[in-house]
LUMDO-5167 format. One record per residue: y, z, x of N, C-alpha, C in turn; residue in one letter. Coordinates in nm, 4 decimals. Example, Ala and Ser with C-alpha at 12.3 -4.5 7.8 and 13.67 -1.06 7.14 Angstrom:
<recs>
[rec [-0.5690,0.7800,1.3190],[-0.4500,0.7800,1.2300],[-0.3300,0.7800,1.3200],'A']
[rec [-0.2250,0.7080,1.2850],[-0.1060,0.7140,1.3670],[0.0030,0.7870,1.2900],'S']
</recs>
This chain:
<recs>
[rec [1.7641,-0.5588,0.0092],[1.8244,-0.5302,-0.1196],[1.7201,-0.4644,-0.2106],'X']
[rec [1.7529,-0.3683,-0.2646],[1.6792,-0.2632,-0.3831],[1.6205,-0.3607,-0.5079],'X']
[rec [1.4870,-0.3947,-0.5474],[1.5254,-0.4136,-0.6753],[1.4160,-0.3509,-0.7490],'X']
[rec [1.4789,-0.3611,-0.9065],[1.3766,-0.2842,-0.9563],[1.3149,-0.3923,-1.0808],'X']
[rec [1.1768,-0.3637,-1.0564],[1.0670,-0.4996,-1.1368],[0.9378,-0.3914,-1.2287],'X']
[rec [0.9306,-0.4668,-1.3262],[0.8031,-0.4285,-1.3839],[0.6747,-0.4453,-1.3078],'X']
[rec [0.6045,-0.3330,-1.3004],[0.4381,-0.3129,-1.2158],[0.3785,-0.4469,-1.2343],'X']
[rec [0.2776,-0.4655,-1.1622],[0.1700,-0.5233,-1.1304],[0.0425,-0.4614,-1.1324],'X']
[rec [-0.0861,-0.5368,-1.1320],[-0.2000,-0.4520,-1.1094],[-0.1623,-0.4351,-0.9581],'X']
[rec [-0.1351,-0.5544,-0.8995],[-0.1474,-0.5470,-0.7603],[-0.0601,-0.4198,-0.6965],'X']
[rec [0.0590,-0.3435,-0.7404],[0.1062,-0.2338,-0.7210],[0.0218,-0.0922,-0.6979],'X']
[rec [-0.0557,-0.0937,-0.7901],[-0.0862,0.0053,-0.7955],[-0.1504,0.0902,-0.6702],'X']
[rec [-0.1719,0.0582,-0.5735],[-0.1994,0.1243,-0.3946],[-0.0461,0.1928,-0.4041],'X']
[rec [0.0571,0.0782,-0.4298],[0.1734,0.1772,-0.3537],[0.1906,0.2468,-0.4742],'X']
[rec [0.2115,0.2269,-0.5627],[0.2705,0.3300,-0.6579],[0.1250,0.4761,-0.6806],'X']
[rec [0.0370,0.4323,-0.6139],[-0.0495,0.5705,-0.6264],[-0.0080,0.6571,-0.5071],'X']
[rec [0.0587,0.5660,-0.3456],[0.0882,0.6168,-0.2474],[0.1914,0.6886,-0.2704],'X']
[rec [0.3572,0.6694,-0.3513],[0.4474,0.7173,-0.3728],[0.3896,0.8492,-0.4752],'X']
[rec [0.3136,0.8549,-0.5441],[0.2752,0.9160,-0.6722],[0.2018,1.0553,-0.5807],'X']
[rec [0.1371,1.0389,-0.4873],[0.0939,1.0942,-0.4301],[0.1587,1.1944,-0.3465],'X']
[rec [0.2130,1.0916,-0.2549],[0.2963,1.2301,-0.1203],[0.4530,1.2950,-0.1727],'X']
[rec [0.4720,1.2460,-0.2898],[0.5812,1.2796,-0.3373],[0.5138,1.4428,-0.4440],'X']
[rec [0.3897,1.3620,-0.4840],[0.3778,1.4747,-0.5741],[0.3365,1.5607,-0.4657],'X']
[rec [0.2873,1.5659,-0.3562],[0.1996,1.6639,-0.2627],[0.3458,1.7818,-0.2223],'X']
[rec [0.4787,1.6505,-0.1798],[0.6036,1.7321,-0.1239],[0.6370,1.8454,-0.2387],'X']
[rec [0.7051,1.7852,-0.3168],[0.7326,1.8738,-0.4720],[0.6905,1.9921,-0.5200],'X']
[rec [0.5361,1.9981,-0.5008],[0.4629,2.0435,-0.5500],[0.3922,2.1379,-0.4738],'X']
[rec [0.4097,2.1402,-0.3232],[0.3519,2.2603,-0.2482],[0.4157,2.4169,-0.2579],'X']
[rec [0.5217,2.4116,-0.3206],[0.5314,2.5663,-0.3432],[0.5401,2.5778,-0.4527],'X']
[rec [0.4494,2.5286,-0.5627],[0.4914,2.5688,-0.7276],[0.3474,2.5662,-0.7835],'X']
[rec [0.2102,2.4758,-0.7562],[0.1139,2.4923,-0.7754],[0.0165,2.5690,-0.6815],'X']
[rec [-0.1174,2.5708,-0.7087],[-0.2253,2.6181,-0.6702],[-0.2411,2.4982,-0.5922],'X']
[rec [-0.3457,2.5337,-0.4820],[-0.3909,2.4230,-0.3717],[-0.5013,2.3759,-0.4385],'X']
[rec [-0.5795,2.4160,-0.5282],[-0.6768,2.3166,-0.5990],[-0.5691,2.2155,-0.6877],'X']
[rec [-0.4772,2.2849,-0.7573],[-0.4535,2.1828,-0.8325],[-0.3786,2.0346,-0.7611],'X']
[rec [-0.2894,2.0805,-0.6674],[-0.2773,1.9574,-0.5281],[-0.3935,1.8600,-0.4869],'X']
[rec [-0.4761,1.9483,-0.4583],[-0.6223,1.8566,-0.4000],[-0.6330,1.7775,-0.5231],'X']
[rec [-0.6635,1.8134,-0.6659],[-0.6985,1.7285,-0.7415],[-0.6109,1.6158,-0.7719],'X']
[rec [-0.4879,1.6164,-0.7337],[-0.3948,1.4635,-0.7040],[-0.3935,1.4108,-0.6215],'X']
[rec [-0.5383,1.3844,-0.5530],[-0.5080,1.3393,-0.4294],[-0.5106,1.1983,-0.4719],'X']
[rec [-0.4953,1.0840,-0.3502],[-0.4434,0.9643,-0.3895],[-0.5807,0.8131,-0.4556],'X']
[rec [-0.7299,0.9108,-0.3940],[-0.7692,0.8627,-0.5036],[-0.7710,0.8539,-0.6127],'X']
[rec [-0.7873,0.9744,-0.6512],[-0.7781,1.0150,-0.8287],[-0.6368,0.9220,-0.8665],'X']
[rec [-0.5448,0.8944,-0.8363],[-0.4389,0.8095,-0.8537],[-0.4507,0.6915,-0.8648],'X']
[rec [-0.5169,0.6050,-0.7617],[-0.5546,0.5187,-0.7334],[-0.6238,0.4654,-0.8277],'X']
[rec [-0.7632,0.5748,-0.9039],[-0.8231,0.5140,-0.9769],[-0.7282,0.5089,-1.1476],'X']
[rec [-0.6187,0.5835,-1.1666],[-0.5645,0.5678,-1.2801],[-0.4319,0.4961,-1.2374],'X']
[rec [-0.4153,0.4216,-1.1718],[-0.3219,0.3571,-1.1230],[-0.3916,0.1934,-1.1459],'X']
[rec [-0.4751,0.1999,-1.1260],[-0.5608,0.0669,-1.1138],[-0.6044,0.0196,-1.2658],'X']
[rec [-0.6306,0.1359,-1.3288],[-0.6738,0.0758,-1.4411],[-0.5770,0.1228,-1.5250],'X']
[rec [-0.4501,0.1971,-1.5226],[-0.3333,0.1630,-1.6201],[-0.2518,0.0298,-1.6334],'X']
[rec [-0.2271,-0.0217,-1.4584],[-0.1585,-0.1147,-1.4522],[-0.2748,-0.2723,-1.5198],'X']
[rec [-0.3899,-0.2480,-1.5539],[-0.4804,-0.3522,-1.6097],[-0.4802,-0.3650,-1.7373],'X']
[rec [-0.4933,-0.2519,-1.8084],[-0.4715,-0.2095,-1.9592],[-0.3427,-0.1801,-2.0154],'X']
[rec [-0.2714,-0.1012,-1.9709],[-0.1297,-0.0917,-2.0269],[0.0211,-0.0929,-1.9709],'X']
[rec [0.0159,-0.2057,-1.8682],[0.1537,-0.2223,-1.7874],[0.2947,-0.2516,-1.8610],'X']
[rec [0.3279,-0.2136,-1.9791],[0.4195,-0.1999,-2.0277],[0.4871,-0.0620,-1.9827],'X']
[rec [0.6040,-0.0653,-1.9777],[0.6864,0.0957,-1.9462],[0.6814,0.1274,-1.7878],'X']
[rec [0.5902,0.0514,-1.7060],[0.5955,0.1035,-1.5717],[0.6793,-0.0077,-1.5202],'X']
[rec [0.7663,0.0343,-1.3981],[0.8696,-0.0319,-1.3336],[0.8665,0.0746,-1.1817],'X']
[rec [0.8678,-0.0423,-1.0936],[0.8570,-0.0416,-0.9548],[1.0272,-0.0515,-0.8631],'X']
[rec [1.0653,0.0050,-0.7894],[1.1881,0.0057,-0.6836],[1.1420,-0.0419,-0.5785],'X']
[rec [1.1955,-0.1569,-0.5153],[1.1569,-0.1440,-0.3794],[1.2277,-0.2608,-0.3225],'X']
[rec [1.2192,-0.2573,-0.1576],[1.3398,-0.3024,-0.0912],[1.2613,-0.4127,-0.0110],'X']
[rec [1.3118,-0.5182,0.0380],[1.2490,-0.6289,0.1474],[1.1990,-0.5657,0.2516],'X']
[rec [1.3138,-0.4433,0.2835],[1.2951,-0.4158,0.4497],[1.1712,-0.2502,0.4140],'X']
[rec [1.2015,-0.1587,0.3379],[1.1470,-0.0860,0.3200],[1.0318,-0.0873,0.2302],'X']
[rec [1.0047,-0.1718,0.1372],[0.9274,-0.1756,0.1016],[0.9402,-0.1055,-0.0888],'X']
[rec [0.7956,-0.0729,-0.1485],[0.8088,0.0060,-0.2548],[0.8713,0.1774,-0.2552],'X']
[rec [0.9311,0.2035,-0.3206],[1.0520,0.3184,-0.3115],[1.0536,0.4726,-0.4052],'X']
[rec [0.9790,0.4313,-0.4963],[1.0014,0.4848,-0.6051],[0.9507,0.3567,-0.7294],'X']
[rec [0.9070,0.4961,-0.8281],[0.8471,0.3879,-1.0007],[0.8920,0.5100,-1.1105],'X']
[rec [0.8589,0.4253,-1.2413],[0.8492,0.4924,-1.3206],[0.7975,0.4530,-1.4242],'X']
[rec [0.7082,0.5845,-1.5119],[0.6797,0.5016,-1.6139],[0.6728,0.5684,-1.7353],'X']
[rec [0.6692,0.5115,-1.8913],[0.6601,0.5670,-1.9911],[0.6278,0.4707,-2.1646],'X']
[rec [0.6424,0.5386,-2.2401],[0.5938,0.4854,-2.3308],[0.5815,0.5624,-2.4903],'X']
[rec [0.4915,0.5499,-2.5801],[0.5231,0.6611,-2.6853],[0.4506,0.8025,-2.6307],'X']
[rec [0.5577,0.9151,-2.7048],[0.5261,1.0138,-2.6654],[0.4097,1.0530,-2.6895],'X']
[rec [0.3223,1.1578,-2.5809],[0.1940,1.1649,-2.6090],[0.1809,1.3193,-2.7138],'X']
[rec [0.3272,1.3223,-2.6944],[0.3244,1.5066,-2.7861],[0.4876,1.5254,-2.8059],'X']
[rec [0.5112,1.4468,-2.9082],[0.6545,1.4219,-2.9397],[0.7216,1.5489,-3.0068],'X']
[rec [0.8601,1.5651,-2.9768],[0.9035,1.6911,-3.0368],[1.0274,1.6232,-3.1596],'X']
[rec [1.0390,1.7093,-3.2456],[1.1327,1.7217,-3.3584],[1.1943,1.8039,-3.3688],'X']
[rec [1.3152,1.8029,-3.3518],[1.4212,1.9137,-3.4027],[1.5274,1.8342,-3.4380],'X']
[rec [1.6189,1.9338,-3.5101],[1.7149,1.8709,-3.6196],[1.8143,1.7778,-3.5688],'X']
[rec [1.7887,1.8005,-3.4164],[1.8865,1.6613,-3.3631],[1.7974,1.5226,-3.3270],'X']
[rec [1.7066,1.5182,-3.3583],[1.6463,1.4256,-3.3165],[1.4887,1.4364,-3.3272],'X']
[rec [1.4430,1.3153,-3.3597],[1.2747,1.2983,-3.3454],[1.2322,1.2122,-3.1741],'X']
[rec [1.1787,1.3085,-3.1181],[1.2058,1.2392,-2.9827],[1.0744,1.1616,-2.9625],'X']
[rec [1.0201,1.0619,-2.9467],[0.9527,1.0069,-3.0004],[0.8562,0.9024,-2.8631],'X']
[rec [1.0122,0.8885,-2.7972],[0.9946,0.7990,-2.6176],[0.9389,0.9127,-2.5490],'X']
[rec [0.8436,0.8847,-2.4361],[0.8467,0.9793,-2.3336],[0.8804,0.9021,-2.1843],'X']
[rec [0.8742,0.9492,-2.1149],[0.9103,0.9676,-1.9252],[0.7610,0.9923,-1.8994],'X']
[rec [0.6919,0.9544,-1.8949],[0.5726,1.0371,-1.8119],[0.5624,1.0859,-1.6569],'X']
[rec [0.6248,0.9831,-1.6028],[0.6380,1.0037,-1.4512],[0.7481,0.9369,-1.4011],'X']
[rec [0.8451,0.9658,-1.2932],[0.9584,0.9482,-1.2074],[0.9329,1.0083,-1.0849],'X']
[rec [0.8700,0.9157,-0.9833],[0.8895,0.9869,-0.8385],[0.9581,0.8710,-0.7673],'X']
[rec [1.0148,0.9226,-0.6661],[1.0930,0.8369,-0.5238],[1.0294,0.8796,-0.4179],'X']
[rec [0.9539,0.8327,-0.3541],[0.9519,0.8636,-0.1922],[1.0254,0.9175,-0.1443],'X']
[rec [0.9525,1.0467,-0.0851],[1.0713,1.1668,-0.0158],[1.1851,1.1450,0.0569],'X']
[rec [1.1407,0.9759,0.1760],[1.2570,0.9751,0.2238],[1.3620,0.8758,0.1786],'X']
[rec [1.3480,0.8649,0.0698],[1.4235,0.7603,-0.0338],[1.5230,0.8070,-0.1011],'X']
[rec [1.4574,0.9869,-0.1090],[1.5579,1.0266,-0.2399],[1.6795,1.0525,-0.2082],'X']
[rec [1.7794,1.0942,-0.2429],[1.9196,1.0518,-0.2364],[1.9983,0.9314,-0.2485],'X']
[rec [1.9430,0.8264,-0.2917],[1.9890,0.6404,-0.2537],[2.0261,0.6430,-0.3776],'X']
[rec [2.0455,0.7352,-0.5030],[2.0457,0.6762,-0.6214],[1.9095,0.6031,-0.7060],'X']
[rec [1.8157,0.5764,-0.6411],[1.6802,0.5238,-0.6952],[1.6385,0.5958,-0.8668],'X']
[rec [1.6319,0.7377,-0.8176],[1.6190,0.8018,-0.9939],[1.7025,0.7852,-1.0769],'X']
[rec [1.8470,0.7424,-1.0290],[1.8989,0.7221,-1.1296],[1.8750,0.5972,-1.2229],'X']
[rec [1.8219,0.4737,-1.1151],[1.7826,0.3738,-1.2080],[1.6890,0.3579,-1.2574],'X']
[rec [1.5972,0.4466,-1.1938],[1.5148,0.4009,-1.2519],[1.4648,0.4906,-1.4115],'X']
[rec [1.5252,0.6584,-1.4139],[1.5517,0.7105,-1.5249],[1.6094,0.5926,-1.6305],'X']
[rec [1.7409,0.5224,-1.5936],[1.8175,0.4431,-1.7102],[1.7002,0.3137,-1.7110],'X']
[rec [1.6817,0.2589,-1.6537],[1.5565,0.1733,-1.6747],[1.4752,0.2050,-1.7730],'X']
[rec [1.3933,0.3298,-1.7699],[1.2980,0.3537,-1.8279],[1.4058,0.3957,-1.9897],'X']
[rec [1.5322,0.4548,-1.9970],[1.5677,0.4914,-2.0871],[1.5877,0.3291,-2.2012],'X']
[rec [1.6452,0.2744,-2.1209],[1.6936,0.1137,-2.1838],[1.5822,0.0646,-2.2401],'X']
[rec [1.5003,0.0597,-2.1746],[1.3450,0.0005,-2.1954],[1.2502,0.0880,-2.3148],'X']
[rec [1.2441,0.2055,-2.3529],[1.2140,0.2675,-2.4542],[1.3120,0.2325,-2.5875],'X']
[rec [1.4678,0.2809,-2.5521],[1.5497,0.1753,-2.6633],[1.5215,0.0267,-2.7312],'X']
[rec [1.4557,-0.0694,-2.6345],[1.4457,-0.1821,-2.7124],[1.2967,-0.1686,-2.8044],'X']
[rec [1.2253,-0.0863,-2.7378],[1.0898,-0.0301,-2.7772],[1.0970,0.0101,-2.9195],'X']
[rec [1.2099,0.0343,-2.9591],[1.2775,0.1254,-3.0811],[1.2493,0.2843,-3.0684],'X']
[rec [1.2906,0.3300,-2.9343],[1.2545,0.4334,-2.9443],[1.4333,0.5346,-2.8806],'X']
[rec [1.4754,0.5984,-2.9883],[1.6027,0.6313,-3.0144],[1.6079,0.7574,-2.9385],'X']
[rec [1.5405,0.8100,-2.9070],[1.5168,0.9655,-2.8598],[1.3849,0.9653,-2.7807],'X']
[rec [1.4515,1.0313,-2.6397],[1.3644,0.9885,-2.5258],[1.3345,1.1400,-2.4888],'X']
[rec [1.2217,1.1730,-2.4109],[1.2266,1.2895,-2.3611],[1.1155,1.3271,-2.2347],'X']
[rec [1.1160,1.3833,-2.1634],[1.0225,1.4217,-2.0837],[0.9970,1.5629,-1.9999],'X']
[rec [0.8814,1.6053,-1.9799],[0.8314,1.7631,-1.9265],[0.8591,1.7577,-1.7498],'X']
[rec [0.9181,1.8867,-1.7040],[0.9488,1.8962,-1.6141],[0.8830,2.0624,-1.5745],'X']
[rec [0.8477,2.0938,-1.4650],[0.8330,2.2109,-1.4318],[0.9320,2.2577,-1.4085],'X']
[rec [0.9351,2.4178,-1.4895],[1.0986,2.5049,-1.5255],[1.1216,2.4894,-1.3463],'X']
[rec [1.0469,2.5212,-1.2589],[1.1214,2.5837,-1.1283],[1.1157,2.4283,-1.0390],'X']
[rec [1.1085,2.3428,-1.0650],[1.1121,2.1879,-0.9885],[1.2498,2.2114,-0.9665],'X']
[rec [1.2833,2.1584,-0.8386],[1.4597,2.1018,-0.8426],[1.4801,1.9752,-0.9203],'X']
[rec [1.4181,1.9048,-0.9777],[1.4099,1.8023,-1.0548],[1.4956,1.8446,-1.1825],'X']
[rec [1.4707,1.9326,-1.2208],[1.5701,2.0022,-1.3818],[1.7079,1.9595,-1.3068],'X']
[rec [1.7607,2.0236,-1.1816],[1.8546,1.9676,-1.1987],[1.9743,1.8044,-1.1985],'X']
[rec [1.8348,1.7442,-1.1276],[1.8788,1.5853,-1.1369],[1.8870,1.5359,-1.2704],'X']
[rec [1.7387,1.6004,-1.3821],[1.7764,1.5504,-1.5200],[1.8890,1.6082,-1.6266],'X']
[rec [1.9512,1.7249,-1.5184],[2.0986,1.7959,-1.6533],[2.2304,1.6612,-1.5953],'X']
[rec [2.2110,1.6836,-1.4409],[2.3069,1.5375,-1.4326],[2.2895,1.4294,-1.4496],'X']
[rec [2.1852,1.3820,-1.5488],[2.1764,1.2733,-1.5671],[2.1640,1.2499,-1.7438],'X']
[rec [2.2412,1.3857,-1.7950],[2.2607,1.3893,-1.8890],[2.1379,1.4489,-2.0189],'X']
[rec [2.0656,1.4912,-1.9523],[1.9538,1.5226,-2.0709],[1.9525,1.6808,-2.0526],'X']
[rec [1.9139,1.7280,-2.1944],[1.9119,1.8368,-2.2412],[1.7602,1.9033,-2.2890],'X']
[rec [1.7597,1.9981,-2.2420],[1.6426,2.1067,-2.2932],[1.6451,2.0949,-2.4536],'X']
[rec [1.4908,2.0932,-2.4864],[1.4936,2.0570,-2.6319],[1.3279,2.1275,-2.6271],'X']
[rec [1.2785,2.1475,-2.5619],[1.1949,2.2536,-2.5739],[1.0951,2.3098,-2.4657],'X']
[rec [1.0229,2.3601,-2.4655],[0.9723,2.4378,-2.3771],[0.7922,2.4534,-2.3594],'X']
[rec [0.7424,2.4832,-2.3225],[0.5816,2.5015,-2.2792],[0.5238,2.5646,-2.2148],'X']
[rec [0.3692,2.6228,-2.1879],[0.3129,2.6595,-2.0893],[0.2210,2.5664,-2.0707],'X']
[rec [0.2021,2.5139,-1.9525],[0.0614,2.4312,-1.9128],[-0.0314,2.4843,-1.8277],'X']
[rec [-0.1402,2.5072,-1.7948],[-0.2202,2.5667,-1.6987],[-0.2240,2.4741,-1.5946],'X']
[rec [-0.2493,2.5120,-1.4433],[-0.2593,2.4512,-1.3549],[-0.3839,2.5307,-1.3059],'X']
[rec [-0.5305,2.4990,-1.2572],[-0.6117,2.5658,-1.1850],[-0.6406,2.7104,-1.2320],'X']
[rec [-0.5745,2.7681,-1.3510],[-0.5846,2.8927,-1.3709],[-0.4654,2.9319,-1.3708],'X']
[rec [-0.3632,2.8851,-1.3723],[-0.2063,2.9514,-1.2961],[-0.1317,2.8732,-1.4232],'X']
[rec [-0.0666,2.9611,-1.5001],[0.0273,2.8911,-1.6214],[0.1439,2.8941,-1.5915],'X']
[rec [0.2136,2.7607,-1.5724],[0.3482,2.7307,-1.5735],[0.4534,2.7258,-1.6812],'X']
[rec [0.5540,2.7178,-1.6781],[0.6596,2.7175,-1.7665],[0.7064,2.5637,-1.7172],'X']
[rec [0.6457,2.4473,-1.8443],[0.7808,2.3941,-1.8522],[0.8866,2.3179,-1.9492],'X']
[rec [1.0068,2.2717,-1.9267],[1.0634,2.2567,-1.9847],[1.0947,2.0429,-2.0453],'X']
[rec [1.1228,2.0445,-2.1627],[1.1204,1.8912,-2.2518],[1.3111,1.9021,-2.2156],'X']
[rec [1.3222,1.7744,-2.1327],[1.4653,1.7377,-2.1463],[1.4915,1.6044,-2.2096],'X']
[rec [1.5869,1.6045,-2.3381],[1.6026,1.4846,-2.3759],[1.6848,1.4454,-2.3538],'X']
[rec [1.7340,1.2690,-2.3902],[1.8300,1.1773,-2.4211],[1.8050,1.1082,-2.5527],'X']
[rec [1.9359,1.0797,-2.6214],[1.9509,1.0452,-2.7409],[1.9712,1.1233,-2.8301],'X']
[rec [1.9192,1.0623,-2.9824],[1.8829,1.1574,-3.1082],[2.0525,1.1552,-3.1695],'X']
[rec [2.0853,1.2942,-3.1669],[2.2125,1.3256,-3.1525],[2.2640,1.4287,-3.1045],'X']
[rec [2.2119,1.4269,-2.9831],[2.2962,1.5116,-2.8839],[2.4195,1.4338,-2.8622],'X']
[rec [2.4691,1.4873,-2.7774],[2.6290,1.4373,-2.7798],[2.6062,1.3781,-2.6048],'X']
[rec [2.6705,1.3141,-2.6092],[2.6866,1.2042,-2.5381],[2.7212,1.2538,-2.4124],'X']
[rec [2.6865,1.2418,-2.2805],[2.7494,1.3419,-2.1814],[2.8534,1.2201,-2.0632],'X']
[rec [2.9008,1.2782,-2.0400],[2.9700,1.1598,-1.9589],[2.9062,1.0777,-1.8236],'X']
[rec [2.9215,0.9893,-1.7985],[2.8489,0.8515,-1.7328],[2.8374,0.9120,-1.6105],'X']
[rec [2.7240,0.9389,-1.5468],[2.7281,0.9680,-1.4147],[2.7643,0.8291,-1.3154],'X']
[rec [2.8598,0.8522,-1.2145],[2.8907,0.7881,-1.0893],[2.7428,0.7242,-1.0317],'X']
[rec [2.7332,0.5859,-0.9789],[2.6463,0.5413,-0.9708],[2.6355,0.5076,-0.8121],'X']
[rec [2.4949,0.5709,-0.7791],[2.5506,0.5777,-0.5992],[2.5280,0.4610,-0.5934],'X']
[rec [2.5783,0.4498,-0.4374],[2.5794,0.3150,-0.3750],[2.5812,0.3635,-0.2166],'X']
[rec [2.4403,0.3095,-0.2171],[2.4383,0.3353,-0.0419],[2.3669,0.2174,-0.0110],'X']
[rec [2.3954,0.1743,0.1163],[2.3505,0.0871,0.1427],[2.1981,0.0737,0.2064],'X']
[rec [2.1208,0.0131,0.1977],[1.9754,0.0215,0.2468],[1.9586,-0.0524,0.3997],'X']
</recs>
C-alpha cells in the first residue's frame, strides 16, 4: 500500500536516489552534460542530509511496503515570490520527482495536493513553482490545474533556459477536480 509521510533525516539516501535518476532521466535532452554531472547523487546526498536535519518541514516522502520509496516532494516560502493582480504567490514547490518507473500510478498527483494542502495551513494562499518551458512536466502541472503566471531565464553551464512559474490559488479560477488514479501497486 502507497503511503505518503513527512521526511526523515533517515530518508534522505532515498530521496537523493529518486532526486537523482529521475533528474538524470528528465533532464538528458534539455541540459548540458556538465550541468547533469553536477547533480550527481552526491551533491544530493549532501543537501539532502542536511535539509532533512535543519529544515524538514514541507518535505513528504511516497512509498510502498513492497516497492519501497517512490517519489517526494518538497516546499516551503517562496525563495523568489511573484505578484500579479491575481494573486501574491508567496508558497513555492521546489521539487516533485517520482521514480521513472513509478510515474503513471498517480504519485504526482498526491503528492502535488499534499504539498498544496500543506502550504495552505502554512497560510500560504497562492502556491507556485518553476518548471523548464520544454519539460513534459508543464503538461502534468496544466492538468493539475495550475497556470502560467510568469516566466524566466536561468543559466545552466552556460546554456540559458526558458522557464516557466505555474500557479495554484490567489484568484485564478478554479479548474475542475482532476480524476484521481487508482492503480493498484
Amino acid at each position: 500500500m502507497i503511503q505518503l509521510r513527512a521526511a526523515r533525516p533517515t530518508d534522505a539516501a532515498a530521496i537523493a536516489a529518486i532526486h537523482t535518476d529521475t533528474w538524470q532521466e528528465t533532464y538528458a535532452r534539455l541540459l548540458p552534460p556538465a550541468a547533469l554531472k553536477a547533480m550527481g547523487y552526491d551533491s544530493r546526498l549532501a543537501f539532502w542530509k542536511k535539509t532533512l536535519v535543519h529544515s524538514p518541514q514541507g518535505v513528504f516522502i511516497a512509498e510502498d511496503d513492497a516497492l519501497g520509496p517512490m517519489g517526494f516532494v518538497s516546499s516551503g516560502q517562496s525563495r523568489d515570490p511573484i505578484r500579479i493582480e491575481t494573486g501574491n504567490f508567496r508558497g513555492e514547490i521546489y521539487a516533485l520527482y517520482v521514480r521513472p518507473v513509478c510515474q503513471g500510478m498517480g504519485l504526482g498527483q498526491q503528492l502535488l495536493e499534499s504539498a498544496i494542502v500543506n502550504l495552505g495551513r502554512a497560510g500560504y494562499s497562492a502556491v507556485m513553482l518553476w518548471v523548464l518551458a520544454d519539460n513534459s512536466a508543464c503538461k502534468f502541472y496544466e492538468r493539475m490545474g495550475g497556470q502560467p503566471i510568469g516566466e524566466r531565464m536561468e543559466d545552466f553551464d552556460g546554456q540559458s533556459l526558458r522557464e516557466i512559474a505555474y500557479g495554484w490559488g490567489g484568484k485564478l479560477p478554479k479548474p475542475p477536480k482532476p480524476e484521481r488514479a487508482t492503480k493498484s501497486v
